[in-house]
Phi, psi and omega in degrees: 000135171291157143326323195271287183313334199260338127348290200292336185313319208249015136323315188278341161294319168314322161291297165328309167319273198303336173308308165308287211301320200292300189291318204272308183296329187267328162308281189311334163311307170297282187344284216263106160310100142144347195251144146007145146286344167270029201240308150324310185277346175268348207254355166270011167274303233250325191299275165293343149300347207086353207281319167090169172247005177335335181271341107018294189055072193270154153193154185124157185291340176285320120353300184275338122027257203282327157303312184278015181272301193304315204281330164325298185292319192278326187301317193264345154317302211283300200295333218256355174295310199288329182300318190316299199292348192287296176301325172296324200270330175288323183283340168067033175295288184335267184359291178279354162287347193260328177288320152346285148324310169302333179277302192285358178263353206246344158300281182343306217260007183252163168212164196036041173250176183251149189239106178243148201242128167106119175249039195255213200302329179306288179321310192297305184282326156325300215268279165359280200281349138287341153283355196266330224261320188085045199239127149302117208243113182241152189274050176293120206226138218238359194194111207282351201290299167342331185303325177265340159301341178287337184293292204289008188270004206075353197285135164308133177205163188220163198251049221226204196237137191281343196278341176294116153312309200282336163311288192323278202334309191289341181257023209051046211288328186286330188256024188262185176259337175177150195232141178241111152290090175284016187292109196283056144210134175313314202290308160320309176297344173272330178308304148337298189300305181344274162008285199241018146290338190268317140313324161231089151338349206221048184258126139270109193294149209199096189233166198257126149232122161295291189236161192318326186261033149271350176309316212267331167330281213272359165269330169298339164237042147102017185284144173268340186202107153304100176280116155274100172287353186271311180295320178281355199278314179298311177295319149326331190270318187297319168288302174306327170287345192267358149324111199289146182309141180083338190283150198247142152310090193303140171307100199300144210270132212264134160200104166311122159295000000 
């Protein structure tokens, strides 16, 4: 949730508020002989502080009334502040607005990093080998279920949907050095790549294909380098076996785009 929402949430005490100081400055304006509107507003600023007008020299039941109909109102302005806030704090809104902030300063501060969409296993080992690699990274992942391994991975990441131009931006996209699309659908990664070919020109692209005949698909809209995990997965098992018995499984060779 923004900010902006959590904002628009507390609008209705906010209103409620100035409508009392509004009902009270004017009430008292009526009420009370001789007096003012500033006189009304000072004297529901005493009211509704606790402070009373006694100094004043006010008197009569219409007068004492009427204070206690405004301080009536400030009690359910207060009760109805205290739920909003109640709810935010239960609902873990408050939170993730907060964690939010905490995401967009820390994106803000990167340059030349990469931006991957999709954190499931393809994802996951991408984000390994950029931390292994010291490459700045930011995550976009669409299933919020991620949020706590991303935390504990440290990784910047947004909780969003990635096929969004405004996600891209918010992930820095103009300022990256190249982006790996991981989604586990082709169509979505061309879509994507399309995107955020279209938002940096000078991005290098990078997308996961399940099947084979999304290749020549996902190189027509500007992707530079077309993955197979299934194809690389075979060539490898396929390598490991002609490896004399005992021989240990050399470590695969990592190259950042």
């Amino acid at each position: 949730m923004e900010t902006r929402d959590i904002a628009e949430r507390f609008w209705l005490p906010v209103t409620m508020t100035l409508a009392i100081v509004l009902y009270g400055t004017l009430g008292y304006a009526a009420i009370i002989p001789e007096a003012t509107p500033l006189d009304g507003l000072y004297w529901t600023v005493l009211t509704l502080g606790g402070v009373g007008f006694r100094d004043t020299q006010l008197a009569g039941p219409g007068a004492e009334l009427f204070s206690i109909s405004l301080i009536v109102g400030l009690l359910v302005a207060v009760v109805v502040t205290a739920a909003i806030a109640s709810d935010l704090v239960a609902s873990g809104d408050l939170a993730r607005a907060r964690r939010r902030r905490k995401m967009k300063k820390k994106i803000e501060a990167l340059q030349e990093h990469f931006v991957l969409c999709g954190f499931g296993r393809v994802g996951r080992a991408v984000v390994n080998e950029y931390r292994r690699a010291g490459v700045g990274v930011v995550v976009i992942e669409i299933d919020a279920g991620s949020i706590e391994e991303l935390d504990e991975l440290g990784v910047p990441y947004l909780i969003a949907d990635p096929q969004n131009d405004g996600v891209l931006e918010e992930a820095g996209i103009h300022r990256a050095r190249g982006i790996v699309c991981a989604v586990d659908s082709d169509a979505i990664n061309a879509f994507i790549a399309l995107s955020a070919r279209t938002l940096n020109p000078g991005l290098v692209v990078v997308a996961r294909a399940a099947d084979p005949g999304s290749v020549a698909k996902l190189t027509r809209v500007g992707v530079d380098h077309v993955v197979s995990p299934y194809s690389l997965t075979g060539h490898r098992m396929a390598e490991d076996s002609l490896l004399p018995r005992g021989t240990p499984t050399p470590e695969p060779d990592v190259v950042l785009p």
